[in-house]
C-alpha positions, 0 to 999 in steps of 0.5 A: 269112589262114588260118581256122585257124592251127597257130602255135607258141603263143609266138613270138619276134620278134627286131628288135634295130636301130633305130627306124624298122626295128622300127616296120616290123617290127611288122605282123608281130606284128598279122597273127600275133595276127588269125591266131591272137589266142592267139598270144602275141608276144615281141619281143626288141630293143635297150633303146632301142627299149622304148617304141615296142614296148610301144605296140603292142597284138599285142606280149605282152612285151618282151624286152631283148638286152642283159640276155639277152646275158649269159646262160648257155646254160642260163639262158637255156634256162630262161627260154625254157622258162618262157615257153613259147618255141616259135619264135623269128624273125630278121628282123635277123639276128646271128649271136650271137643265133642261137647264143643260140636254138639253145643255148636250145633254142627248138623251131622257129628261122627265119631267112634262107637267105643267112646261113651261121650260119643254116645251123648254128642255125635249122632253118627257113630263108626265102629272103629277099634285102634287098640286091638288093631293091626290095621294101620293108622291111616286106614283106621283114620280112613274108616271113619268116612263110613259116617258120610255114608256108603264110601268104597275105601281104597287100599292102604296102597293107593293112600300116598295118591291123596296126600296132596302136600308140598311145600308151601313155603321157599326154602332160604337161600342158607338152607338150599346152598346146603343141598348138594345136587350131585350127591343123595341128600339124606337125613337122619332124624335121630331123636322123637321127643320121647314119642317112640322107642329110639335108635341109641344116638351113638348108632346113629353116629356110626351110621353117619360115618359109615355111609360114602361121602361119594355117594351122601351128603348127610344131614342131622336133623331135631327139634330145638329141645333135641339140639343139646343132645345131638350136639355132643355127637355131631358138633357144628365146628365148620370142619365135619362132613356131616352137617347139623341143621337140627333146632335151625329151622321152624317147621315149615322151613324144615319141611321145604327142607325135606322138600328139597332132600332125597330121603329120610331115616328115623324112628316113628316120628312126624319127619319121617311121614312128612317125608313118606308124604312128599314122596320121598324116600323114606325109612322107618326104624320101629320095634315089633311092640304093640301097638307102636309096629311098623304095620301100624304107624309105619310110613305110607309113601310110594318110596317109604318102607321100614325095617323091624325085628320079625319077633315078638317082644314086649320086655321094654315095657318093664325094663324101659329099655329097648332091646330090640330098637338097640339090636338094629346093626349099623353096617345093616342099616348102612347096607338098607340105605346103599339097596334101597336109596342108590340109582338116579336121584330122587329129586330127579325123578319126583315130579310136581304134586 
């Protein structure tokens, strides 16, 4: 990085999508703080994603779009001038939020070349293609500091070091009396909210089973519109050994939850960076389809990896089925988990962020 930064003072990072995408968004915001720790961080995104931005600690303040949507161009150009707004950049590009900068009279605006709107509302732009990319997301997203001028990026290896999260909220006593400290607490995170191709929910049924209860205590985790789906394969009737927590917690319980845990599987999907960027043991199922590959939107973290067929294959975009997620065998996935999650618990080894 470089001994002496010429950042703006303030910066916006503009994220506005969803989990998983802003999680790997915020190295970003880390390397500009070790850079220059008196760069101040706003990050403007979509409401939802509030809780996840908050716990990291390079992030100064949150900004909603949808409260700022709804501004008059000189509201907004307020605004920014009384947070000292001094660079705004896009990494999720929408043209809307473009017009909102320009007209708010944010001094330097960076965005991508390959965007016409960019063209007419930022006057920095960044040659960055996503689409014909194997390079993975939180590089491409890292790419984009090129606007602030000559930056030496580090390698996608060193990233998880400026992540800078943790959990800013106490887990509820209800929630920590289910961690069990003598055993590995593990996740599954069977469904994505139709963000990625997915693990047939049987499958993860079979692996629930099949993993040792001397070893795990096994969790089901999802979203409150995701609840009715797996209660059918794993019902809260006070009896099983495999506990159902999914709909049971808002976000921001859930990720002191993940906190809490040792380890993490699912799909390409928000829980799965959150743990990655916890630092904790996290595994990702991904089909080899571009451009949803694990090379491109697999967990970053030093205890993360995920597992993916080494073939070529694009049939599930005319069959909608996905042959290749489909054809992850249980007792492998089973045999992933017992190589790779065995050894002294990860709680006992992480240390404070």
């Amino acid at each position: 990085m470089n001994k002496k930064s010429e950042f703006p003072k303030t910066i916006i990072i503009s994220r506005t999508d969803k989990i998983g995408d802003v999680v790997l968004t915020l190295p970003m915001a880390g390397y500009i703080k070790a850079s220059d720790p008196q760069t101040r961080i706003i990050f403007l995104g979509q409401p939802y994603t509030k809780a996840i931005i908050e716990c990291s600690r390079h992030v100064d303040e949150f900004w909603d779009w949808k409260e700022l949507a709804h501004l008059a161009p000189e509201e907004s150009a307020r605004l920014c001038a009384q947070a000292g707004a001094e660079a705004i950049i896009h990494v999720f590009p929408r043209p809307e939020i473009a017009k909102w900068a320009k007209d708010a009279g944010i001094p330097l605006r960076i965005g991508t070349r390959n965007r016409i709107y960019h063209w007419l509302r930022c006057n920095r732009l960044v040659k960055v293609s996503r689409r014909n990319s194997d390079a993975h997301e939180s590089e491409l997203n890292m790419s984009l500091l090129a606007g602030l001028g000559r930056i030496n990026l580090p390698p996608a290896s060193q990233l998880p070091q400026y992540y800078g999260l943790s959990a800013k909220s106490q887990l509820n006593d209800k929630f920590k009396s289910l961690i069990d400290s003598t055993k590995f607490n593990i996740i599954l995170h069977p469904k994505s909210k139709g963000s990625a191709r997915e693990w047939p929910i049987q499958k993860w049924a079979e692996l629930a089973v099949l993993l040792p209860k001397d070893k795990f205590k096994v969790f089901i985790s999802g979203g409150p519109d995701e609840e009715k789906d797996l209660l059918e394969f794993f019902p809260r009737d006070g009896q099983s050994a495999i506990v159902n927590i999914a709909g049971m917690m808002p976000l921001d319980q859930f990720i002191a939850f993940i906190a809490a845990a040792d380890g993490l599987v699912a799909a390409s999907t928000g829980p799965l960076h959150i743990a990655a960027a916890l630092g904790r043991c996290a595994l990702g199922l991904y089909p080899p389809i571009r451009p949803m590959h694990g090379g491109r939107w697999g967990p970053v973290g030093e205890r993360a990896s995920f597992l993916s067929l080494d073939r070529k294959c694009e049939d599930c975009r005319v069959t909608k089925v996905c042959a290749c997620m489909e054809s992850f065998d249980v007792r492998s996935v089973c045999g992933t988990l017992l190589k790779r999650f065995e050894g002294p618990l990860h709680r006992q080894e992480q240390t404070e962020d």
